[in-house]
ZAKEGU-273724 format. One record per residue: residue number from 0; residue in one letter; chain; y, x, z of N, C-alpha, C in turn. Coordinates in nm, 4 decimals. Layout:
PT_NUM_A_A_Y_X_Z_Y_X_Z_Y_X_Z $
...
END
This chain:
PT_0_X_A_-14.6246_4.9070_13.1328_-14.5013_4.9741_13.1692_-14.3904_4.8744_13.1995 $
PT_1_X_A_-14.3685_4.8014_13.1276_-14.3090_4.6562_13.1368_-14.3156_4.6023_13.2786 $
PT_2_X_A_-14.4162_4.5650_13.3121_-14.4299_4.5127_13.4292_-14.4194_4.6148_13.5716 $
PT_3_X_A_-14.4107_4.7397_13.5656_-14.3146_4.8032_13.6236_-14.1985_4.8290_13.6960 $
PT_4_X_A_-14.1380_4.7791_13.5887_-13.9781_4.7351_13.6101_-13.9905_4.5985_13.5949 $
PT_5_X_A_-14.0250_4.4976_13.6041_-13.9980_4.3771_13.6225_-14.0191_4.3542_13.7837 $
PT_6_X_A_-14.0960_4.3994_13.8628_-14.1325_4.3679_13.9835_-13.9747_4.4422_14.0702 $
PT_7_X_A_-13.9616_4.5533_14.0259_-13.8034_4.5618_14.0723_-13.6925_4.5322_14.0536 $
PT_8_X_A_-13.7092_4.5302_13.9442_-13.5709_4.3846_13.9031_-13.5499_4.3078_13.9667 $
PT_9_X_A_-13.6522_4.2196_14.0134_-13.6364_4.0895_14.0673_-13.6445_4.1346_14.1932 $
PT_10_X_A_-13.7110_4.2636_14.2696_-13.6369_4.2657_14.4013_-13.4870_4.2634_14.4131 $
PT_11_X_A_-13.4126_4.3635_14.2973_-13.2995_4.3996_14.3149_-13.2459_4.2445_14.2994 $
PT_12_X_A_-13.2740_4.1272_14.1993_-13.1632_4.0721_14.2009_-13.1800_3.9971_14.3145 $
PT_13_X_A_-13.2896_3.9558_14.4096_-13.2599_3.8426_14.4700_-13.1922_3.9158_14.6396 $
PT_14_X_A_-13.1793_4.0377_14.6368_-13.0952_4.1077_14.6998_-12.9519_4.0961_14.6969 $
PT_15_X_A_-12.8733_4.0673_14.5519_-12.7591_4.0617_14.5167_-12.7598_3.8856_14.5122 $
PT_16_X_A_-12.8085_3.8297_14.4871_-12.8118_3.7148_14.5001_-12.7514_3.6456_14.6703 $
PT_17_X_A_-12.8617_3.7052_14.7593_-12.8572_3.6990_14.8814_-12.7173_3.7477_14.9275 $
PT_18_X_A_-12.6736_3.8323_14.9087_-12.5317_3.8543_14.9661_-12.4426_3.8388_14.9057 $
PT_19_X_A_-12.4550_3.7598_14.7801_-12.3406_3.6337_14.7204_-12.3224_3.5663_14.7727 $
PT_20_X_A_-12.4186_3.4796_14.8731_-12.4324_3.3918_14.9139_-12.3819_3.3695_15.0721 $
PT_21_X_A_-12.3789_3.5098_15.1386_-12.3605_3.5824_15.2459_-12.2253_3.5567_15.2821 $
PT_22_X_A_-12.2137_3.4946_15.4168_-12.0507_3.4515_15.4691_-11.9799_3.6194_15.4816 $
PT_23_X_A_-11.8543_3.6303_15.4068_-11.7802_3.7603_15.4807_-11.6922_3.7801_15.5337 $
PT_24_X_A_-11.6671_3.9198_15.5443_-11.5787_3.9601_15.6085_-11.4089_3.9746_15.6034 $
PT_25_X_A_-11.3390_3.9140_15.6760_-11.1990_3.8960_15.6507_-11.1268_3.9158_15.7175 $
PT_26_X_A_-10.9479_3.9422_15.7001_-10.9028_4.0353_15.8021_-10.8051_3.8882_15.8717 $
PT_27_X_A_-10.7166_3.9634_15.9091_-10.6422_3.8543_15.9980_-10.5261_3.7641_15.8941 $
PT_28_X_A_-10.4842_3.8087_15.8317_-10.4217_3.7735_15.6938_-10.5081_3.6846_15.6238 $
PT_29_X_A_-10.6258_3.7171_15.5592_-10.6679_3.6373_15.4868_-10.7160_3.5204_15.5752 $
PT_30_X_A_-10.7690_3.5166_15.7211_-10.7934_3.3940_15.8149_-10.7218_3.2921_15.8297 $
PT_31_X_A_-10.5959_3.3336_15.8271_-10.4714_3.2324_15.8523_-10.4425_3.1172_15.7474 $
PT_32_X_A_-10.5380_3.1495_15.6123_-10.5347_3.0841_15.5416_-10.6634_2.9734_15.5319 $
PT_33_X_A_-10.7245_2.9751_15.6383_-10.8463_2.9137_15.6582_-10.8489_2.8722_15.7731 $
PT_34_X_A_-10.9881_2.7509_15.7560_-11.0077_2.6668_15.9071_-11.0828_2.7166_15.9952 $
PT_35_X_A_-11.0768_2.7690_16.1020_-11.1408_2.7889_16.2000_-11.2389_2.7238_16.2716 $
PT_36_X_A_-11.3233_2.7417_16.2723_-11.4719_2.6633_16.3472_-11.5942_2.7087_16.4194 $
PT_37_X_A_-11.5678_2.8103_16.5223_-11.5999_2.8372_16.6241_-11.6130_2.9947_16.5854 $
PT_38_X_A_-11.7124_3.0612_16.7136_-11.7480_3.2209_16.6886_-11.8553_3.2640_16.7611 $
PT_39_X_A_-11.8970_3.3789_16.7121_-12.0658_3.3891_16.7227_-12.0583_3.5097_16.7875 $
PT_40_X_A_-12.1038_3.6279_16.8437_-12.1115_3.7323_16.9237_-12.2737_3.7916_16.9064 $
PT_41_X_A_-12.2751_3.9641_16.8679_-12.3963_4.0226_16.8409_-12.3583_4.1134_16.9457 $
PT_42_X_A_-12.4652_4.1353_17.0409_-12.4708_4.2567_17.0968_-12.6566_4.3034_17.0588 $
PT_43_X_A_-12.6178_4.4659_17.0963_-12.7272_4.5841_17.0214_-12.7213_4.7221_17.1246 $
PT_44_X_A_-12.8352_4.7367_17.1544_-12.8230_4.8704_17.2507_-12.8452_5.0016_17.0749 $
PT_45_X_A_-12.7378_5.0835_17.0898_-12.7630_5.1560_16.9865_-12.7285_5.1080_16.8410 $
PT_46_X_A_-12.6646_5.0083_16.8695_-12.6338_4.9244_16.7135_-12.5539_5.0167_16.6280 $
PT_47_X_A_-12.6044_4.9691_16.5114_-12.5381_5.0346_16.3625_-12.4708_4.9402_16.2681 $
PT_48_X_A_-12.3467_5.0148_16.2763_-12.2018_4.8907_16.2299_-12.2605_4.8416_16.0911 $
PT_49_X_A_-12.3695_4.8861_16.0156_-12.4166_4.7888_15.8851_-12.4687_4.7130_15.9315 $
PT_50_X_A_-12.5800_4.6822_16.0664_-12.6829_4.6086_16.0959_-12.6205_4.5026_16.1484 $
PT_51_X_A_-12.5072_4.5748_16.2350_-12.3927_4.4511_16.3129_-12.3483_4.3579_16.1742 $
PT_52_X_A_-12.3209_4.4141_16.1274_-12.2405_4.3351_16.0031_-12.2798_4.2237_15.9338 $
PT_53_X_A_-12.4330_4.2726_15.8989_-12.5870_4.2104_15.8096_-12.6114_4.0521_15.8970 $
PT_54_X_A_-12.6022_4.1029_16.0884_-12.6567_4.0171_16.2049_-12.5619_3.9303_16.2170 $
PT_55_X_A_-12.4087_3.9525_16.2150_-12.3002_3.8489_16.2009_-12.2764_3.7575_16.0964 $
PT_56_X_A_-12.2810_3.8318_15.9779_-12.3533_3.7088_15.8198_-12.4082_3.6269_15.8602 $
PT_57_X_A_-12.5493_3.6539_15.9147_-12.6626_3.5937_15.9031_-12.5910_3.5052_15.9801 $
PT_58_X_A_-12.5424_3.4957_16.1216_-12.5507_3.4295_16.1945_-12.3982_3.3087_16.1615 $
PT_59_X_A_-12.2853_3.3363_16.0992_-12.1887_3.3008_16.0152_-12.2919_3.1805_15.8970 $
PT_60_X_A_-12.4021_3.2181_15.8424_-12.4059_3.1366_15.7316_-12.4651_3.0249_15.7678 $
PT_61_X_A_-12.6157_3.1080_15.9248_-12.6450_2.9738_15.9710_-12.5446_2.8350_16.0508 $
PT_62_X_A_-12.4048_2.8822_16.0706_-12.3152_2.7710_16.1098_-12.2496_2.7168_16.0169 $
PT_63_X_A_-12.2496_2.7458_15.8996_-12.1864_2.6728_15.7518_-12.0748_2.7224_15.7540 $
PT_64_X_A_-12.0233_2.9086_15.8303_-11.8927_2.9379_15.8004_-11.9574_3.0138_15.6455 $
PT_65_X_A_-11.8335_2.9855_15.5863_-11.7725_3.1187_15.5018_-11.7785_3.2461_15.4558 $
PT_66_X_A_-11.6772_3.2603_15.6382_-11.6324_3.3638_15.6413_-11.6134_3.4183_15.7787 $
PT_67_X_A_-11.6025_3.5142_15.8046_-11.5823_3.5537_15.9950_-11.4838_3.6493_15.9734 $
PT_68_X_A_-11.4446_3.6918_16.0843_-11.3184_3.7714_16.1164_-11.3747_3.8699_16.2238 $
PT_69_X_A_-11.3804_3.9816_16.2755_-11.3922_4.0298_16.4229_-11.2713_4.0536_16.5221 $
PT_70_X_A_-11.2821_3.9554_16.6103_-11.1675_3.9705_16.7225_-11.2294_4.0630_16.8275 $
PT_71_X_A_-11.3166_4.1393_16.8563_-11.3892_4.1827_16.9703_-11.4840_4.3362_16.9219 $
PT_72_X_A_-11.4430_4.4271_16.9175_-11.5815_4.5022_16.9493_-11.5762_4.6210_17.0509 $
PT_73_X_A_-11.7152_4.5837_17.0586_-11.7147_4.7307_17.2078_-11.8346_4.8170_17.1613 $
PT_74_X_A_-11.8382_4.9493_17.1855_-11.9194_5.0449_17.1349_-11.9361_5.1421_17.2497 $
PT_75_X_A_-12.0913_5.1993_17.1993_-12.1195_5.3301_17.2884_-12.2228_5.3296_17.2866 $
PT_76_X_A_-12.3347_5.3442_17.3622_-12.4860_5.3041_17.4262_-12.5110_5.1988_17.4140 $
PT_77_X_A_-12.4244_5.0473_17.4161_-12.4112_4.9469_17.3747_-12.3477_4.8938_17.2798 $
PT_78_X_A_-12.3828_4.7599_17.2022_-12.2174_4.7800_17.1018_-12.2615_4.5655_17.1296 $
PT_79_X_A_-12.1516_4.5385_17.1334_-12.0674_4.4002_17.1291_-11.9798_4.3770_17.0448 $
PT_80_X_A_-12.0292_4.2836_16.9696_-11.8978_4.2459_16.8183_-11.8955_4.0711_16.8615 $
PT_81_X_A_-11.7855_4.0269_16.8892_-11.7570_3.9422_16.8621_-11.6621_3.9022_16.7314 $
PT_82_X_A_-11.7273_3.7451_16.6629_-11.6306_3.7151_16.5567_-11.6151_3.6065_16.5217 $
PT_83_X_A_-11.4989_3.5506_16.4999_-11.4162_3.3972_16.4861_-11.4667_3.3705_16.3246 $
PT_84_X_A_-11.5553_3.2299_16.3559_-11.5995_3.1755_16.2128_-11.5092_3.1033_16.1311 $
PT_85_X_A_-11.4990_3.1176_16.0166_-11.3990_3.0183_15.9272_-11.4767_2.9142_15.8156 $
PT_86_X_A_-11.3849_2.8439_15.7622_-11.5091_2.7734_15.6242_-11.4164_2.7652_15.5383 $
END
């Protein structure tokens, strides 16, 4: 029974782990207090603003930002997020 719940535990934590670790999201206020170092852009036919979100992290942590900001989004049938990286 034990081992049960141990196999989900450790899914759950290295889930929470993972998006500790995860560059976020910040508004224009909190940016100004940070360095700017370039910006990354997701487009998605049909995209879903969690997946956008998840795809901009990802792509934020592989440049050693932080944190990102979104200056850009476009939605509909298509969706385009652009966002300014910080560290």
């Amino acid at each position: 029974m034990k081992r049960n719940l141990i196999i989900p535990t450790l899914g759950l934590a290295s889930l929470i782990s993972f998006s500790a670790s995860a560059a976020t999201l910040v508004n224009s206020e909190q940016a100004s207090n940070l360095q700017p170092m370039g910006s990354v852009s997701v487009s998605q036919v049909a995209g879903v603003p969690m997946d956008i979100r998840q795809e901009l992290s990802a792509k934020a942590d592989q440049a050693g930002a932080s944190s990102y900001r979104i200056v850009e989004a476009r939605t509909g049938d298509y969706t385009h997020v652009t966002a300014e990286l910080y560290k």
